[in-house]
C-alpha positions in Angstrom: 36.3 -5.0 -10.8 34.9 -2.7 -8.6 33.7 1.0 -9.6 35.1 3.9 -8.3 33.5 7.3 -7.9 35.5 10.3 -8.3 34.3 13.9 -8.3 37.9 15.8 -8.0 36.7 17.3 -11.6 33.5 18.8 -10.2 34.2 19.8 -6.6 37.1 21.9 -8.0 34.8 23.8 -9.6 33.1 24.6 -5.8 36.6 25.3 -3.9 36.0 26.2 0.0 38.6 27.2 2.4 38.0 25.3 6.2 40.1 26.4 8.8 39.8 23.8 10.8 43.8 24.1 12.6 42.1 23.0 16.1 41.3 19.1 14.4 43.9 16.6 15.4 45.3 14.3 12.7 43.1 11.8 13.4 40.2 14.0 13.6 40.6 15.5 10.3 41.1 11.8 9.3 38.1 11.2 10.4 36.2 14.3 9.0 37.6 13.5 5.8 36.1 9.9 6.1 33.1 10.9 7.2 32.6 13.5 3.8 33.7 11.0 1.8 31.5 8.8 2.9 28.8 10.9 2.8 29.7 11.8 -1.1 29.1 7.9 -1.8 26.2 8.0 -0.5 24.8 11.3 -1.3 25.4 10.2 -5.2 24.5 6.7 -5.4 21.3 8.0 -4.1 20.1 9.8 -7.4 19.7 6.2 -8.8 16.8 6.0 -6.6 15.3 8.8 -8.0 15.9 7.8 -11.1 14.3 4.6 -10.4 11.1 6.4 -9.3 10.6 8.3 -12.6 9.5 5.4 -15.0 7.1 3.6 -11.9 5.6 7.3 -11.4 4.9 7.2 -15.1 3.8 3.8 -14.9 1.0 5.0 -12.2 0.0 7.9 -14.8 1.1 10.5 -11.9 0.6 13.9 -13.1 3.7 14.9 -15.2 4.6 17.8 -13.3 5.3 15.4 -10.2 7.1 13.4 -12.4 9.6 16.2 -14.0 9.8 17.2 -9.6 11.4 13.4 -9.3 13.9 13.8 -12.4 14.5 16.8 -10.5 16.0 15.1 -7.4 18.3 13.2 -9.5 20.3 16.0 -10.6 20.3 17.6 -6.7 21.6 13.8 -5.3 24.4 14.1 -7.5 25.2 17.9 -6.8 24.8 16.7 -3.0 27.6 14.0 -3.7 29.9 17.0 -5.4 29.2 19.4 -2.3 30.3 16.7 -0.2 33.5 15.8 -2.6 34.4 20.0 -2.2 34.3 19.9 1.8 36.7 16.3 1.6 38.8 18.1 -0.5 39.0 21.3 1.7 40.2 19.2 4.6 42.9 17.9 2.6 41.4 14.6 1.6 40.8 12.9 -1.7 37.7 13.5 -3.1 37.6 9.7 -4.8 35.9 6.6 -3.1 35.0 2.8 -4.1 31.4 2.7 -5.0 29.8 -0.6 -2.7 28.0 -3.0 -4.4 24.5 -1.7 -5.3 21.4 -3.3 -5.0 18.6 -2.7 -7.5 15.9 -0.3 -6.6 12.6 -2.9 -6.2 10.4 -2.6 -8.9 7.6 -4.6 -6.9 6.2 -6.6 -10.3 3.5 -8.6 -8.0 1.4 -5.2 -7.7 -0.4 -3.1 -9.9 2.1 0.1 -10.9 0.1 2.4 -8.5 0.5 -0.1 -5.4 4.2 -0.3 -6.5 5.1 3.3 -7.3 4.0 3.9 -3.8 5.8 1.4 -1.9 8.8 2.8 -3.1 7.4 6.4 -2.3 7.2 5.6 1.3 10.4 4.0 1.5 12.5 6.5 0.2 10.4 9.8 1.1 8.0 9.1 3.9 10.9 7.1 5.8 14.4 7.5 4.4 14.7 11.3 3.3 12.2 12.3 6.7 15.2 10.7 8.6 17.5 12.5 6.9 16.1 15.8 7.3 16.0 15.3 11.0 19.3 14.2 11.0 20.8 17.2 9.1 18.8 19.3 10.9 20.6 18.3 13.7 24.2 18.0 12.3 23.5 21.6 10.6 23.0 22.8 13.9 26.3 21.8 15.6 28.4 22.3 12.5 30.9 25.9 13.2 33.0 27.0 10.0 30.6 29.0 7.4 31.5 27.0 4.5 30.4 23.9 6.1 27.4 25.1 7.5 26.3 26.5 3.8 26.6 23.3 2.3 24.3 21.2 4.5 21.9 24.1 4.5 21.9 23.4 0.6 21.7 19.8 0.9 19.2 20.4 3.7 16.8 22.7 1.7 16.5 19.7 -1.2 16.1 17.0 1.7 13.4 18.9 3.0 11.5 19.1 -0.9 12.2 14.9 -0.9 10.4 14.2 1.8 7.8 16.4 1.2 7.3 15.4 -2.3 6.1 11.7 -0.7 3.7 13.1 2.0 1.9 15.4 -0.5 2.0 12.6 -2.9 -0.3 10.4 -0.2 -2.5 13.6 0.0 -3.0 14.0 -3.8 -3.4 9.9 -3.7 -5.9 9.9 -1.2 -9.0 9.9 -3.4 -7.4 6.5 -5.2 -6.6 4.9 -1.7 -8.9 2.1 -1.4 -9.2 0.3 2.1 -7.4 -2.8 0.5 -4.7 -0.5 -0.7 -4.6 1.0 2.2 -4.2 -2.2 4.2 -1.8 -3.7 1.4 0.9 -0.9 2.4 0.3 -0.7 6.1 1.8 -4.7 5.5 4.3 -3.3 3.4 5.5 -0.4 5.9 6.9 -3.3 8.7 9.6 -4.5 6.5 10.1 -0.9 5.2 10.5 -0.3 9.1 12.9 -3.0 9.1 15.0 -1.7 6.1 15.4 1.8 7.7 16.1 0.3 11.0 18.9 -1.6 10.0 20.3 0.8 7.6 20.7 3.8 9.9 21.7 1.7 13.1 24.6 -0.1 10.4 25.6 3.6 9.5 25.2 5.3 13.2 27.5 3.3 15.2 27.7 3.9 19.1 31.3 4.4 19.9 33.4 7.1 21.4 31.8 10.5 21.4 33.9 12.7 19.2 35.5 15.7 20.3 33.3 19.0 20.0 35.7 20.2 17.6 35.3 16.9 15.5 31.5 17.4 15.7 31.8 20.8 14.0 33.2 19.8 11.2 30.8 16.5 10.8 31.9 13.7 12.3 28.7 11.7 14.0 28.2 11.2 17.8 26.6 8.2 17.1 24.5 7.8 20.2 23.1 11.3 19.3 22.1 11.2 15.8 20.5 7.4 16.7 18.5 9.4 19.6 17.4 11.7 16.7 16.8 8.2 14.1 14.3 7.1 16.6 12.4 10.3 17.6 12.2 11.1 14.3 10.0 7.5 13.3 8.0 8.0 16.4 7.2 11.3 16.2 6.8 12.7 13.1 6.6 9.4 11.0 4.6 7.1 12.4 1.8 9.8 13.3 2.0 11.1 9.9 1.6 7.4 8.3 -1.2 7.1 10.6 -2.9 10.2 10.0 -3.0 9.1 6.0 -5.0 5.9 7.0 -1.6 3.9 7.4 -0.7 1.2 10.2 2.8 2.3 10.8 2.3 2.6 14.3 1.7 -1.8 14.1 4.2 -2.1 11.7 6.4 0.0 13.7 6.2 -2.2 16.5 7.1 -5.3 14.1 10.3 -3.5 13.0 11.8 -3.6 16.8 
């Protein structure tokens, strides 16, 4: 039986008005789609986080890091309702089928430290990096005020994910032994490979929607894949490097 997420409960709680008359019925079909889908993911994502907390712990990171992560789990799933309130606004349905989800690794072949990280730079280093440029981005081109305050919220917590993993390497550093070091540069090319596939599966190239489409969220693929790929090359990979990291190698393995 599959599991179904529904937030109608919660987002009533954060009614918005849209006016959004200019949207033709298949645009706001889309729109609504594109929320939806968005709430899916925005709230299946806390289980990552939650995921992270016990490997943290496991790697005797300093508490107050760890509280940071449990943190994150309650903002994913506030995320998910912001995104459930805006579906709702544009007169959609603010319940979706939950895919089929894959357990967070828990990487049992390495010590807990070599394993807490791994997971680290998958999901803040790589993932949540991408999607700060990416919201960034969609931020920028979105019009009505009610839209454009809910991905600045969900923008200001990407930005504190993402953070959280490149401070984490700095505060790592001193425990970063060359063999460590060289053990996650291996790591980072099928992490590469992960992220690749992931965002070009969710940022398909098709028709470029309408400006008016794009200002209430719906993707111009070709753009926001542009953004994917400056994003690794720019900020990423230099950043990975600058830790003592191969990304720019692994990188290259990704392709």
């Amino acid at each position: 039986m599959t599991a179904q997420l529904d937030l109608r409960a919660r987002a009533a709680r954060q009614a918005m008005v849209i006016e959004a008359e200019q949207l033709s019925p298949a645009e706001r079909a889309m729109a609504i789609e594109t929320w939806r889908g968005r709430m899916v993911n925005e709230y299946v994502s806390s289980r990552v986080f939650a995921a992270l907390v016990p490997q943290l712990i496991a790697a005797e990171i300093d508490p107050v890091i760890v509280g940071d992560v449990a943190a994150m789990v309650v903002e994913e799933i506030e995320h998910g309702t912001r995104c459930a309130a805006v579906v709702i606004a544009l007169g959609g349905e603010a319940v979706a089928e939950l895919p089929p989800l894959a357990d967070v690794p828990t990487h049992g072949d390495v010590e807990p430290l070599e394993a807490a990280l791994r997971n680290v730079l998958s999901i803040a280093c790589l993932s949540e990096t991408v999607a700060v440029a990416l919201l960034t981005a969609e931020r920028d081109r979105t019009e009505p005020a009610p839209l454009r305050a809910t991905l600045t919220a969900i923008l200001s917590d990407e930005v504190g994910h993402a953070r959280f993993g490149w401070r984490l390497l700095d505060l790592l550093a001193p425990r970063l032994t060359p063999a460590l070091r060289a053990r996650l540069s291996r790591y980072l090319a099928p992490a590469f490979q992960t992220l690749r596939r992931y965002e070009l599966d969710n940022l398909p190239i098709g028709a470029t929607p309408s400006p008016a489409a794009q200002a209430v969220g719906v993707c111009d693929g070709r753009a926001a894949r542009a953004v994917f790929f400056h994003t690794v090359e720019a900020v990423i990979v230099p950043g990975l490097e600058a830790h003592g990291l191969a990304a720019a190698a692994a990188w290259r393995q990704a392709a």
